[in-house]
C-alpha positions in Angstrom: 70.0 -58.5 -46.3 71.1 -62.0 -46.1 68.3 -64.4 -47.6 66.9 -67.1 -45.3 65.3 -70.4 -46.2 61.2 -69.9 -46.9 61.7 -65.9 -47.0 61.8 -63.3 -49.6 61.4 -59.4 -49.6 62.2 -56.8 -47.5 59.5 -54.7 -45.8 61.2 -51.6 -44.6 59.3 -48.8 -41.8 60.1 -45.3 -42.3 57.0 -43.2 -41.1 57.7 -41.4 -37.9 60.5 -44.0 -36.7 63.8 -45.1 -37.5 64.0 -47.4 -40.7 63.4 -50.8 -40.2 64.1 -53.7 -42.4 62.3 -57.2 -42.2 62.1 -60.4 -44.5 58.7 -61.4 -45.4 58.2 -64.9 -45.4 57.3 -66.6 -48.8 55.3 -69.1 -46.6 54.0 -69.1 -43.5 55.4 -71.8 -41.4 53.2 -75.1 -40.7 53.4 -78.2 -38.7 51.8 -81.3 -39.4 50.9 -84.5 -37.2 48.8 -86.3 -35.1 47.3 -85.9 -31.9 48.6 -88.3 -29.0 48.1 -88.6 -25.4 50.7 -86.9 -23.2 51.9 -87.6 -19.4 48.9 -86.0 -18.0 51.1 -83.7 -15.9 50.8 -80.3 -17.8 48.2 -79.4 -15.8 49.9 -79.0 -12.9 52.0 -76.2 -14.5 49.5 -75.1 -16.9 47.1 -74.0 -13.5 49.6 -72.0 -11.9 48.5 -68.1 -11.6 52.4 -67.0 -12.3 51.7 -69.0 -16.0 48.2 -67.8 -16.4 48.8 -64.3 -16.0 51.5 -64.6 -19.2 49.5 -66.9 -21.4 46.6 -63.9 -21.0 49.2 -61.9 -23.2 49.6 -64.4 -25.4 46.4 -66.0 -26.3 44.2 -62.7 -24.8 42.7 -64.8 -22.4 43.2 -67.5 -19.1 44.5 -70.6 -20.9 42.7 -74.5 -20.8 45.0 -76.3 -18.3 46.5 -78.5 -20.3 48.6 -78.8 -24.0 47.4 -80.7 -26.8 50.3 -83.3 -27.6 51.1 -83.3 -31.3 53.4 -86.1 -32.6 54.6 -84.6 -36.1 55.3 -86.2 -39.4 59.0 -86.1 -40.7 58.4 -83.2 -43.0 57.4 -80.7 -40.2 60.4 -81.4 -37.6 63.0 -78.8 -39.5 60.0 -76.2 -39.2 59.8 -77.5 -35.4 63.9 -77.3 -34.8 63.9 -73.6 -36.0 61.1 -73.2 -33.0 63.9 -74.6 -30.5 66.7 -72.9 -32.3 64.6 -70.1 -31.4 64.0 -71.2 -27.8 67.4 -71.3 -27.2 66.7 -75.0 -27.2 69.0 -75.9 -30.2 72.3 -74.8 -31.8 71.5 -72.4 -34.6 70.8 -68.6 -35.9 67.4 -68.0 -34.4 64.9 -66.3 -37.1 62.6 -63.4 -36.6 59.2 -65.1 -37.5 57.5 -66.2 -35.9 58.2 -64.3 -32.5 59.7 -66.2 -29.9 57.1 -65.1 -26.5 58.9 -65.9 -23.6 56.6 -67.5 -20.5 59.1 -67.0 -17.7 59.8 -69.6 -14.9 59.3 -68.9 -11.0 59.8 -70.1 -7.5 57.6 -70.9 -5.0 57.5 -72.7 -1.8 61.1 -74.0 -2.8 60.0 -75.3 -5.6 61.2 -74.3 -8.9 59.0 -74.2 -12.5 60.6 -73.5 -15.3 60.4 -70.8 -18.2 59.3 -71.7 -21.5 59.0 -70.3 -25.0 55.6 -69.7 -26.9 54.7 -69.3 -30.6 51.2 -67.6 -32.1 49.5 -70.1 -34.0 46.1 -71.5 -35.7 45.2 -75.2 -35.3 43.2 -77.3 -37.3 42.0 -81.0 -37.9 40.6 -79.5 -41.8 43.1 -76.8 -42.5 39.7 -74.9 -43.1 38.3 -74.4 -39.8 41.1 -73.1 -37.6 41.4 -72.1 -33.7 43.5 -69.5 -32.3 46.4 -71.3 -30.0 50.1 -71.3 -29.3 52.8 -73.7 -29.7 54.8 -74.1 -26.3 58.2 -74.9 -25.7 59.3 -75.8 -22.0 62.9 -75.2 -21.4 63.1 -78.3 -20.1 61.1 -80.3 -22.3 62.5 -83.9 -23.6 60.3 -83.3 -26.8 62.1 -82.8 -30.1 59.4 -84.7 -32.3 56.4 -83.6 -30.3 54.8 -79.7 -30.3 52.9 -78.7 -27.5 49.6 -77.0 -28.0 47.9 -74.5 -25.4 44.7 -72.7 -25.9 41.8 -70.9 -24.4 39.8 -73.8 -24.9 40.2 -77.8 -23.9 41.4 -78.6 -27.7 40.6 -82.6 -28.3 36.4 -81.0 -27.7 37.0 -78.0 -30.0 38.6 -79.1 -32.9 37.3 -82.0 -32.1 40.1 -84.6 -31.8 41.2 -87.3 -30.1 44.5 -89.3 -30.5 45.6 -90.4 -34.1 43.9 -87.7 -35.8 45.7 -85.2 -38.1 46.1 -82.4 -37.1 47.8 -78.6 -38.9 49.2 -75.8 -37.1 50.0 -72.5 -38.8 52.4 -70.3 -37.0 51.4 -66.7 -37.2 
């Protein structure tokens, strides 16, 4: 099996299935930066029921509507470009962890919203005290230095945070 940056082993599946071969990853992948105000326009997509009803499988519940903006330092925008790679978003070999969740897009009224790409993760202002969330990727999003964070909860009150504060994200 071809080796991958950040990955070693092999964890093969054999009971009751086909075999099944996957790298483990020597570390999990993380994203660093800090929080900072956003458009104010995610709600509008982040309310729609056609969303809602996919983030439920994602997060295992409605999400807050609205993302968390996260400007990242220099050292965590590879970690983010393998997350477009992934999204289709970028040129590249797209890797197997984390899972790429698609959210797809929909019409209505004439109107068209677009499909995006999530990614399981934890957040954190302590990297002690983390929050379950996801890391979402519109297909039409502008951001290559910025992640975009959705949750069950309205973030910035229950991390706390507001913009400039450090933030981590572990993708799980």
């Amino acid at each position: 099996m071809e080796s991958i940056k950040g990955w070693r082993g092999i964890y093969t599946v054999v009971e009751n299935a086909e075999p099944y071969e996957r790298v483990l990853p020597e570390t999990p992948m993380n994203l660093r930066g800090v929080v900072s105000s956003g458009l104010g326009r995610a709600h509008i997509f982040m309310a729609q029921k056609h969303y809602q009803n996919q983030f439920k499988k994602i997060l295992e519940n409605s999400a807050w509507p609205g993302t968390l903006n996260v400007d990242l330092f220099d050292n965590s925008i590879d970690n983010y470009k393998i997350l477009r790679i992934s999204a289709g978003l970028e040129e590249g070999d797209p890797i197997e962890f984390p899972e790429a969740l698609r959210i797809n897009g929909f019409e209505r009224n004439g109107e068209s919203f677009g499909g995006a790409t999530a990614f399981r993760a934890r957040i954190s202002n302590d990297a002690q005290n983390w929050i379950e969330c996801a890391i979402l990727i519109p297909d039409l999003t502008r951001h290559i230095k910025t992640a975009e964070v959705i949750s069950v909860s309205f973030l910035r009150e229950s991390i706390p945070c507001e913009d400039g504060d450090e933030i981590y994200v572990t993708l799980i």
